[in-house]
C-alpha positions in Angstrom: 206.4 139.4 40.3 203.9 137.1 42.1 200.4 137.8 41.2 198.3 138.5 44.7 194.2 137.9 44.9 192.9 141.1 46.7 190.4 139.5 48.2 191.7 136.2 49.6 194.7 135.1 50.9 195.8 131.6 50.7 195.4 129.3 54.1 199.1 128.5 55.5 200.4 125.3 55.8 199.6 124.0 60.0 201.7 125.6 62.5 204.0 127.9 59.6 203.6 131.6 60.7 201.9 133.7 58.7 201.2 137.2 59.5 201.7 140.7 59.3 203.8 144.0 60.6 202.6 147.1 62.1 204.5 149.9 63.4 203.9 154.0 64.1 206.5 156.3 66.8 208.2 153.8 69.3 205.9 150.9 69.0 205.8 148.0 66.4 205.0 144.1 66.2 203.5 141.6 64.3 199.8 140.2 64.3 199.4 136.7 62.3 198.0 133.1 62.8 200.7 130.1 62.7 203.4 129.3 64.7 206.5 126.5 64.7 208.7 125.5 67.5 209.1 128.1 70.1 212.2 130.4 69.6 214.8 129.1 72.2 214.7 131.4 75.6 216.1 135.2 74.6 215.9 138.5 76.1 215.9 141.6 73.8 216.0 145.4 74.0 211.8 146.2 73.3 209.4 145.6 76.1 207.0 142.7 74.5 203.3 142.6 75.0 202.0 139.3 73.8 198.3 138.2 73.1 197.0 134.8 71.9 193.5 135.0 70.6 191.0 133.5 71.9 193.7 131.5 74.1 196.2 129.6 73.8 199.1 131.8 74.7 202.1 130.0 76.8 204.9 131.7 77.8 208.2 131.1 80.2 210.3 133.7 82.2 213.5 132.4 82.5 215.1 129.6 81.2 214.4 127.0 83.2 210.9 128.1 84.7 207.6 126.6 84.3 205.3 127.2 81.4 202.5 129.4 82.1 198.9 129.7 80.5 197.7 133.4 80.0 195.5 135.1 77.8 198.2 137.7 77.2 201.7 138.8 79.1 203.9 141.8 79.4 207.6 141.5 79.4 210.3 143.7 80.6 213.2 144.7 78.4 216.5 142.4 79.1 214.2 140.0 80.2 215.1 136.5 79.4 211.7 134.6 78.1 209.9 132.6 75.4 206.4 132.2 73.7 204.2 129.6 72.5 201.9 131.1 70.5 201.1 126.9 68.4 197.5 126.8 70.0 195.9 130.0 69.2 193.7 131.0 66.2 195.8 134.6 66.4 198.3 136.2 67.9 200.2 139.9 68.9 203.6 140.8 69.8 204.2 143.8 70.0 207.6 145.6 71.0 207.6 148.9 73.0 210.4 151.3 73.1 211.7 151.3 76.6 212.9 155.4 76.3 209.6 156.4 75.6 207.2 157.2 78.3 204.6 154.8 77.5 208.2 152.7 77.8 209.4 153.9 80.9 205.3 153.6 82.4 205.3 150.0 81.8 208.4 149.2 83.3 207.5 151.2 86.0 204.2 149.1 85.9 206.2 145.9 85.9 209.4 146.6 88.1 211.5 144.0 86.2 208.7 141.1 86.4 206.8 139.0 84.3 202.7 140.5 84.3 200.4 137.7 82.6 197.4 139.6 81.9 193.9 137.9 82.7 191.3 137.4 79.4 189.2 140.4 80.8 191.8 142.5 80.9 191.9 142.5 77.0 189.3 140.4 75.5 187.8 143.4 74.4 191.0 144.6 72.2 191.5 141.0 70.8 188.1 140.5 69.5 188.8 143.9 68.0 192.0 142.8 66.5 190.6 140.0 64.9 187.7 141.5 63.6 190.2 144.5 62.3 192.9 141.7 60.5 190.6 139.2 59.6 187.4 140.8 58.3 188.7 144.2 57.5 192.0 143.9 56.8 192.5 147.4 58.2 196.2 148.5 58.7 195.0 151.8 60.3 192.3 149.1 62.6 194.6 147.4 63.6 197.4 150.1 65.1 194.3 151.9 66.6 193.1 149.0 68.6 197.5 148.4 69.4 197.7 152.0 70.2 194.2 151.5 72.8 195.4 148.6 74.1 198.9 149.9 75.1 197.8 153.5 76.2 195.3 151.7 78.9 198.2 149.1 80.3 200.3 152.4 80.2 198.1 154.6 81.8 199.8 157.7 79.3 199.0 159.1 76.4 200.3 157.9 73.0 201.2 160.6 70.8 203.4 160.9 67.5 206.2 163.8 67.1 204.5 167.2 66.6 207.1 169.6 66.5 207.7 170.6 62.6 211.5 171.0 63.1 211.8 167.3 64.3 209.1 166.1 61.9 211.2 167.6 59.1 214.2 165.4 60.5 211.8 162.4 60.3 210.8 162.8 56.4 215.1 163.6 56.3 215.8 160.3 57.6 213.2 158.7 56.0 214.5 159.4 52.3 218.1 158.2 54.0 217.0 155.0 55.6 220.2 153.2 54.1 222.7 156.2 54.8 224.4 156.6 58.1 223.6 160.2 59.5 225.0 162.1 62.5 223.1 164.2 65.5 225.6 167.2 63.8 224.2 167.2 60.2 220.6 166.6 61.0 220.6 169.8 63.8 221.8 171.6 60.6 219.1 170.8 58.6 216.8 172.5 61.2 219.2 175.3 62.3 219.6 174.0 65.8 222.8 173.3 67.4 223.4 169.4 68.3 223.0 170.0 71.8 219.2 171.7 71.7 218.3 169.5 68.6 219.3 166.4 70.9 217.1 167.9 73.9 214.4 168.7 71.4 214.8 165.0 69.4 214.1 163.3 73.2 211.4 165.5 74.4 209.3 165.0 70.9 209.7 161.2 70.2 210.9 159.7 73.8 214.7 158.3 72.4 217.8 159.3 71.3 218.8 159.8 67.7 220.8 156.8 67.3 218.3 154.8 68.5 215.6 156.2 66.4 217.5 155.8 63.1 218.3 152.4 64.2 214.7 151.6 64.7 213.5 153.3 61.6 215.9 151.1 59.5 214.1 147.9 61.3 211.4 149.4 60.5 211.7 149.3 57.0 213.4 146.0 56.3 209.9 144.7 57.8 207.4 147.0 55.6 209.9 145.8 52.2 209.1 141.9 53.1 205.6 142.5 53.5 205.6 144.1 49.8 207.6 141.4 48.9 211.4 142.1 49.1 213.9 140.0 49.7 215.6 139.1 52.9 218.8 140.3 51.2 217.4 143.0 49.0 215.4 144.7 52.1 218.7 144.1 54.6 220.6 146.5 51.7 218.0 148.7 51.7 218.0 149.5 55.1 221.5 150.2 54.9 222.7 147.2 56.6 225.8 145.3 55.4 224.4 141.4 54.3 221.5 139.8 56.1 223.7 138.5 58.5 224.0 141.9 59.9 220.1 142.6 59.7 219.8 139.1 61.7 222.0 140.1 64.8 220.5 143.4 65.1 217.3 141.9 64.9 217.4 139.3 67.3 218.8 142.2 69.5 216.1 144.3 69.1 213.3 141.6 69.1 215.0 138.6 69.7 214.2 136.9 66.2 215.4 137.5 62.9 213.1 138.5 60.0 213.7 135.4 58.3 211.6 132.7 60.5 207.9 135.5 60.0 206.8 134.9 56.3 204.7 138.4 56.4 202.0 137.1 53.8 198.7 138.0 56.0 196.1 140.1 54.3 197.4 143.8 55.6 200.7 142.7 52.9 198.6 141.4 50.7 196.0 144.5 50.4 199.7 146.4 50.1 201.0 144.7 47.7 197.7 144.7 45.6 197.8 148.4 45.9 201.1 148.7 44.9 200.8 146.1 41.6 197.3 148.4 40.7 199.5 151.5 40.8 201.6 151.2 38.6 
């Protein structure tokens, strides 16, 4: 196993990505320094918000349009568009579930267009970012400042799953990331019928089954690579077939695959530390 300094992190190489992945009920992204070649233009299932700290940040709606300079930009889901994150210090992307009502409020907030977000609008949260990645290296810092930064572009409330019948699903799917499951057997485990567990499932997390499990299991292939899986060990994990498979359900979901992030920014490395002191 690779030996990891706790305290410092190696510097990456210029313009190779290196970052880190954050994720809690509906939301998740990445936060990292680094970039490459723009991906070519895409449009995925997630609602993006994108932040380049201090500046920097380019993006393009469309495949042909203009580039445009912004300090950070919100895009719709199905939305074809690309970033250039190459000339800032920092940068988020973040992708919200579109089912969930902080979902539904920003498309409702966007009605199918492009918003590019002034500096003012949130320097605030990216000077917090960076002080929470950077200096801290604060996993929980970091989703807080997300979670604040999301909740006042959404104008709602952010809230995880409450309900102890449906949280007892969640720790149920949880130790069967890599199985396949079905809305029948997981109302059984909470002695509800499909149909109420299925009302019940929507009302407490904002999407359907289906597409819950199949964002948990994203979920995890990207927490195994920042503890140090491999592409291919964390794809089988997650219960999909090869990395092939992982790769075209990712780029569906978030319009990259996992393999172009190396997730070696200080939040991994503070995990995997944790993990090699542990035992």
């Amino acid at each position: 196993m690779q030996t990891v300094d706790c305290d410092t992190v190696d510097a990456p190489a210029a313009n190779r990505y290196r970052g880190d992945f954050v994720a809690w009920t509906g939301v998740c992204g990445f936060i990292g320094e680094g970039g490459g070649a723009p991906i070519s233009p895409h449009a995925h299932y997630a609602i993006q918000l994108t932040m380049g700290v201090p500046s920097g940040l380019r993006v393009q709606f469309g495949r042909r349009a203009e580039w445009q300079s912004c300090a950070a930009a919100l895009v719709p889901s199905r939305a074809t568009h690309t970033i250039d994150v190459n000339d800032c210090d920092m940068s988020v992307v973040l992708f919200i579930e579109p089912e969930t009502p902080t979902g539904k409020a920003l498309a409702a907030r966007m009605k199918g267009r492009l918003e590019l977000l002034d500096a003012d609008v949130v320097g605030l949260a990216a000077a917090d970012l960076e002080r929470a990645w950077r200096r801290d290296k604060s996993y929980d810092a970091v989703k807080a400042v997300c979670m604040r930064l999301i909740q006042e572009l959404s104008d709602t409330a952010l809230r995880e799953p409450s309900d102890p019948r449906v949280l007892a699903v969640v720790e149920y799917l949880r130790q069967r990331v890599d199985q396949v499951v079905t809305l029948a057997e997981v109302a059984k485990v909470v002695h509800l019928s499909p149909g109420r567990f299925r009302h019940l499932f929507v009302e407490e997390t904002g999407m359907p089954l289906r597409t819950y499990v199949l964002w948990r299991r994203l979920l995890h292939v990207w927490t195994l690579l920042m503890q140090g899986a491999a592409l291919s060990t964390a794809a089988h994990a997650a219960g999909f077939a090869d990395s092939a498979h992982l790769s075209r359900t990712a780029r569906n979901m978030f319009g990259l695959p996992p393999s172009v992030l190396q997730m070696t920014g200080p939040l991994g490395a503070q995990m995997r530390c944790h993990g090699r002191h542990s035992g």
